[in-house]
N, C-alpha and C positions, 0 to 999 in steps of 0.2 A: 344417310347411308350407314347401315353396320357394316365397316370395314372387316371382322373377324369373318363375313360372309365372303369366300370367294369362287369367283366364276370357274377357276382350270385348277390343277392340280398341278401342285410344285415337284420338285425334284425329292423332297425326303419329306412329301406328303406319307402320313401314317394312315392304314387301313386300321375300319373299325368293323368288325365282323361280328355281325348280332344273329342269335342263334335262340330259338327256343328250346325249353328243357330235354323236350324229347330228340330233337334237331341234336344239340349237343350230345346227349350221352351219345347216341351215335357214333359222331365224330369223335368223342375224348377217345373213343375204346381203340381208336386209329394207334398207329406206332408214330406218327409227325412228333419233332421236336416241343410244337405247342400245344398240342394234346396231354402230352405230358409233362407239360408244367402248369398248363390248368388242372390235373389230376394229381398235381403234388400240393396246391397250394388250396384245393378242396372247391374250385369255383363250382358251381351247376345251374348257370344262367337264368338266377331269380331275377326278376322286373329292376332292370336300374343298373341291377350288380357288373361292377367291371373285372378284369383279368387283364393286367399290363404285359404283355412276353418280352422278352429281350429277344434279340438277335446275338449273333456267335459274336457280334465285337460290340456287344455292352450296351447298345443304343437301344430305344426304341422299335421293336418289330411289327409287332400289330396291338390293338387292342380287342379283347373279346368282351362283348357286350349281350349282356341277359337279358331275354325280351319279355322273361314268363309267359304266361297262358291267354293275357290280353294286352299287350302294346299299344299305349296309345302316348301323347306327347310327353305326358311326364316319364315316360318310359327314360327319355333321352335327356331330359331336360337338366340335367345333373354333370352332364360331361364338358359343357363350357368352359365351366369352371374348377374341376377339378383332377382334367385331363395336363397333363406336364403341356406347357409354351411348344407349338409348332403347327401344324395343319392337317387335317382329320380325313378321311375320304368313307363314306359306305361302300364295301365288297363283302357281301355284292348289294345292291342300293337297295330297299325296301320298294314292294309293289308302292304304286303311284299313289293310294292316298294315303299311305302309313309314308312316304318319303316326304311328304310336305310335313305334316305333323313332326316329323321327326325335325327338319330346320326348324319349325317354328318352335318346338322345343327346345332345342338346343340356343334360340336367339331369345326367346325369355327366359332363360336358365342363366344367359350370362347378366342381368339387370342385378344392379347393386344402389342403393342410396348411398353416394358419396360428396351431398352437398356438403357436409360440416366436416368430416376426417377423412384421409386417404381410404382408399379400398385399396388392400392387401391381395398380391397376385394376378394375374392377367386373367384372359379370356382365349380361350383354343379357338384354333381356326377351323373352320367347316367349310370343304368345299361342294356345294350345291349341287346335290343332284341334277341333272338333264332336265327331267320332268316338272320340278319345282319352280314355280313362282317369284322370283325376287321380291319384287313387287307388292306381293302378297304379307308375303312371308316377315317383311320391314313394318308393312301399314301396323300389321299385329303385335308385333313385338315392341315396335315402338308405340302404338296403342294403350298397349297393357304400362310400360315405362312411363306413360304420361302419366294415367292414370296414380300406378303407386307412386312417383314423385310428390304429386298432389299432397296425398294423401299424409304421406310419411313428413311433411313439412310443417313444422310448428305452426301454433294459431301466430307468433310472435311476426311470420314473414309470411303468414296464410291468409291477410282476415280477407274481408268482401273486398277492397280496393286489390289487395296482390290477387285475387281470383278473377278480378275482372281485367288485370293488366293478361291474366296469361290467355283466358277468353281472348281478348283483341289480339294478342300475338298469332292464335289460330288465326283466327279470322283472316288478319291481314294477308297470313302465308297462302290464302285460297281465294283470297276476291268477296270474302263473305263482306255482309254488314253488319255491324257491331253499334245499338244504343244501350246505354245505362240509365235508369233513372236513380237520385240517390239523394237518401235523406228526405226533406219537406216532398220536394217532387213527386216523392208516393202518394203522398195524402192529393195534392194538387191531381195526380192523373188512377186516380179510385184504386191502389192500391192498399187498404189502410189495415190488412191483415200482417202484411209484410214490413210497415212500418212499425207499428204497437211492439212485435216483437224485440224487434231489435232498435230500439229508440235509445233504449236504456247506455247501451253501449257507445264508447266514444268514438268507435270506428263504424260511423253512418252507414247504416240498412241500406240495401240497393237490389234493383229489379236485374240481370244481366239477359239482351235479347239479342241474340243471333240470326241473319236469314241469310241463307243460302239459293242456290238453284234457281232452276227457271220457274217462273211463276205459273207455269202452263204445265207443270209436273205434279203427280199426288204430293198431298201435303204428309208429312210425316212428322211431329213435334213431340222433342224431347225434353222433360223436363225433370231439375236435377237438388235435390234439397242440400243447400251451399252453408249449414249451419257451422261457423269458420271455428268459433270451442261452443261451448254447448255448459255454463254453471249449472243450468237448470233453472234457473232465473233464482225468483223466490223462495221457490220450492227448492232449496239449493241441493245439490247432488252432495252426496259425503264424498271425502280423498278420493277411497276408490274407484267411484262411477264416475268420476270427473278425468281421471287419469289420462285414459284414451279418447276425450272430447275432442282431440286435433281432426282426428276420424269423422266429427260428425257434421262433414264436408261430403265425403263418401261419395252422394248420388252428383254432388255438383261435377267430381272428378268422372267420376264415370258418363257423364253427358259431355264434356268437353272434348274427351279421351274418344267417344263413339263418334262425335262430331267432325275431328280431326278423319279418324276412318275415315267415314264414308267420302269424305271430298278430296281425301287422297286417292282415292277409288272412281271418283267423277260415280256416282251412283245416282240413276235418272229419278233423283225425287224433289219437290222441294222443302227444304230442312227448315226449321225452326229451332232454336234451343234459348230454354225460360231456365234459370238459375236465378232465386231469392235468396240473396246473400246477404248471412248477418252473424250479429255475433249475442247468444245469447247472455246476458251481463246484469249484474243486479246494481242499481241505482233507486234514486228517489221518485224518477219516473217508470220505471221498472213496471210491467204489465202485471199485476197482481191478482191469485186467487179469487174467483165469483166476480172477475171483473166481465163487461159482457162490450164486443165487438163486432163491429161490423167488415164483411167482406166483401170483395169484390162484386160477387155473385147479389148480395144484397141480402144473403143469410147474416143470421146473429150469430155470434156462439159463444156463448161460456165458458169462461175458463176454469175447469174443473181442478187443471194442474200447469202449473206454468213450466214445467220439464216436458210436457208434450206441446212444444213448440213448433217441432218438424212437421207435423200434421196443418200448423196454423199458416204457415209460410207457405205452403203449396198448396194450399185451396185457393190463394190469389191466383196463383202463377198458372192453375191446371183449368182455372174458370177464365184466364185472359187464353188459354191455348185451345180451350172447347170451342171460346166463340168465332174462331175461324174454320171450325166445323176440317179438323184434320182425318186424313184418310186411317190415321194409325198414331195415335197418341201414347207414349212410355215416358213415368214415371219412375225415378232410381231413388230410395231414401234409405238412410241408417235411422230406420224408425222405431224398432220396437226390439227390448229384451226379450218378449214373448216369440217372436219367430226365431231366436237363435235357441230360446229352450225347446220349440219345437224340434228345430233342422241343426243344429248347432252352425258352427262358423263357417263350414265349405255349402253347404246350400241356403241360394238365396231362395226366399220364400216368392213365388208367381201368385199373383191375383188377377184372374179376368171376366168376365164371363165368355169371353167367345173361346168357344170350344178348337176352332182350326188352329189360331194364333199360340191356344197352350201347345196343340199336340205339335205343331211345328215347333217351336220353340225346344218341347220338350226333345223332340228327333235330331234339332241340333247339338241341343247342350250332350246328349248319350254318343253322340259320332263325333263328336270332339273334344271329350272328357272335360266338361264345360255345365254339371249338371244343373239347372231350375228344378224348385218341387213346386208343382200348383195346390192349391191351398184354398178352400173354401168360400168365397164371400156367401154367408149364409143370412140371404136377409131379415132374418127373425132377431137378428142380434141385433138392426138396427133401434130396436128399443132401448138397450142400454146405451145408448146417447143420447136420450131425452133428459131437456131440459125445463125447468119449470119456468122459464121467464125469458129463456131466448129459443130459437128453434135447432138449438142442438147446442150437447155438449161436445169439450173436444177430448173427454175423458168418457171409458164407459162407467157402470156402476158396478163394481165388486173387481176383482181380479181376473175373470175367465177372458178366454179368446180373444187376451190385445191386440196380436196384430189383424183378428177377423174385424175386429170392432174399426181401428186403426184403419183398415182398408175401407170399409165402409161409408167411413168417414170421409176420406179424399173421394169415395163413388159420386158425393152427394153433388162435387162440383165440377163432372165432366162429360155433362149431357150433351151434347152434338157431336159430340167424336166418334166417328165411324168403329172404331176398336179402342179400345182401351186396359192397360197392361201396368197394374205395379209390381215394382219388386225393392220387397226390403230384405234391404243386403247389411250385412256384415264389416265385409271393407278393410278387413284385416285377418291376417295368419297368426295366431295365437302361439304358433309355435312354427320352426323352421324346418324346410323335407328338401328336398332335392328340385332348382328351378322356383321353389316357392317360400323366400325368406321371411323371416318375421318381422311383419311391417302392415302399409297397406295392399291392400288386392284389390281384383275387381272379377270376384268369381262372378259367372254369367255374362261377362259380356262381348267376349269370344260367340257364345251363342245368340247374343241379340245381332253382332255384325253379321256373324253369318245369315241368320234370318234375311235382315236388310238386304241384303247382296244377291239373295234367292231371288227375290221380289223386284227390287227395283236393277236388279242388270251391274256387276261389277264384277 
């Protein structure tokens, strides 16, 4: 429960009066006391911007909030935390779907990472529009907080064992079922793409599988690349590129983080979730350049580069999730530099072929400021993964269209899946804006739950 969420409206609850530009000058041009001291202190109700007024005996009167030209969650998402200690009302409330956005704004706007040091300053209180969700409006917010917790958590208290303790925490809180396999056991139950990887490392490679739901419900399976640091193996990453490897965990957070949704939601599907968790680490067994492996699937592949690891980890996990032939299979990976120089860090890159699931997708991520770019799998590039001694590489040859090639690559192992959807994401805020600090994120997946929830009833 976020407590900062309340149902009634206190006795020296503050009104927050949000006004577009045009809306405003309107009103500034009034004679009222707070018109003219928004017209002294120069506000003109830009997207975010606030105006505190006093009242005649010094306190708190109202707050005026700028909504700009297109209001949508971040509009709001800024005032949690930087609104003065006490509780908020809307006057007058935003039409009904800008009023949820607005709490759900306002309750991902107050998330802070404060596992290692205090966090400095409270969280303003909101009290909840009529029309609004509780419900709703917590699964998300606290959705999104699972998520960047993940994410923002060193490899030191991250690897594949604390990732599968917090897995089974879900789990347990919902009735799911939760097996691990870990270490030798891969090789024992044909997962040996997922072992090779991360062998090298002393914190043992492991399969994490989640089921939920009635068995008699569409199958929906999510599946999440849980790489806990990422050296690059052999190919070792310089300082820089290694920096933010805590991140390339990313799709695991985001499949746990979606997981938790929808069964807080009792959403009529039934769930799966495959996270291959590892730690990529350089040793004497370490997977090495032109070394050639075998997959679940029973393809080869070459190891062209031992830093595209992400791709090798989840050709087990997406060929053990093909073969129960699911209604709608998604895929979440921090796989490739080339779709962040495409879309930079706020659009995650969509890969499908099916046309209905992008434009849906696409309609969600645009109506909830949430946005997906879809992106090509243009099968002619499957050439540049050809190998001469195994039946594919997991590198292509030159530098063009990584992450087309990169997608391509995962295509090649999830043939029964009724739909099938990746997205390589980012997973982090490069820099800090209002609701959205610098850390990890999980743009897009406000739009994946929504999809879900269209579909299967929540």
């Amino acid at each position: 429960m976020l407590s900062f969420l309340l149902e009634s409206r206190q006795a020296d609850s503050v009104p927050v009066r949000s006004m577009r530009p045009g809306d405003f000058t309107t009103w500034s041009q009034g004679e009222g006391r707070a018109a003219a001291w928004a017209r002294r202190l120069g506000f003109e109700a830009d997207a975010g911007k606030t105006c505190l007024v006093p009242g005649l005996d010094g306190d708190l009167a109202e707050v005026l909030l700028g909504l700009g030209t297109n209001p949508d969650l971040w509009t709001f998402a800024g005032l949690s935390r930087s609104l003065p200690a006490g509780s908020y009302f809307f006057a007058p409330e935003p039409a009904a779907p800008l009023a949820e956005q607005a709490a759900i704004g306002w309750a991902i706007g107050a998330y802070a990472f404060g596992r290692y040091k205090e966090i400095a300053g409270g969280v303003a209180q909101l009290v909840l529009p009529p029309a609004v969700r509780r419900g709703r409006v917590e699964t998300i917010a606290e959705g999104i907080a699972l998520a960047r917790d993940l994410i923002n958590t060193p490899a030191s208290d991250m690897g594949p064992a604390e990732l599968t303790e917090v897995a089974g925490a879900v789990a347990a809180r919902h009735g799911a079922q939760l097996r691990s396999l870990v270490g030798e056991a891969l090789l024992e139950a044909n997962y040996p793409a997922i072992h090779a990887v991360g062998r090298a490392s002393t914190r043992a490679p492991r399969l994490i599988d989640l089921r939920w739901g009635d068995e008699a419900a569409p199958r929906v399976t999510l599946v999440g690349k849980g790489v806990c640091f990422d050296t690059g193996g052999l190919d070792l990453k310089p300082s820089s590129g290694m920096l933010l490897m805590k991140k390339d965990m990313g799709g695991a957070a985001y499949v746990i983080a979606l997981a938790d949704m929808i069964m807080r939601r009792e959403l009529k599907l039934r769930l799966r979730v495959l996270v291959p968790a590892v730690e990529n680490a350089v040793a004497g067994n370490a997977l090495r350049p032109l070394d050639v492996i075998r997959t679940r699937k029973g393809l080869t592949v070459e190891i062209g580069n031992t830093d595209a690891e992400g791709r090798v980890i989840l050709c087990d996990a997406l060929a053990e999730a093909a073969s129960e032939k699911p209604e709608l299979l998604i895929d979440f990976a921090t796989l490739t530099g080339a779709a962040r120089v495409a879309l930079g860090p706020d659009l995650p890159a969509l890969f499908t072929d099916d046309d209905a699931l992008a434009a849906d997708l696409a309609r969600h991520g645009l109506a909830l400021a949430d946005p997906v770019w879809r992106m090509p799998l243009f099968r002619p590039y499957r050439e540049l993964l050809k190998s001469e001694v195994a039946d594919l590489n997991n590198v292509s040859e030159g530098s063009h269209a990584g992450a087309i090639t990169a997608a391509l690559y995962l295509s090649e192992f999830v043939a029964g899946a009724g739909a099938w959807a990746h997205f390589d994401i980012m997973a982090w805020n490069p820099k800090a804006r209002p609701g959205r600090p610098k850390g990890g994120e999980a743009m897009g997946l406000r739009a994946v739950f929504a999809l879900l929830a269209e579909r299967y009833g929540g």
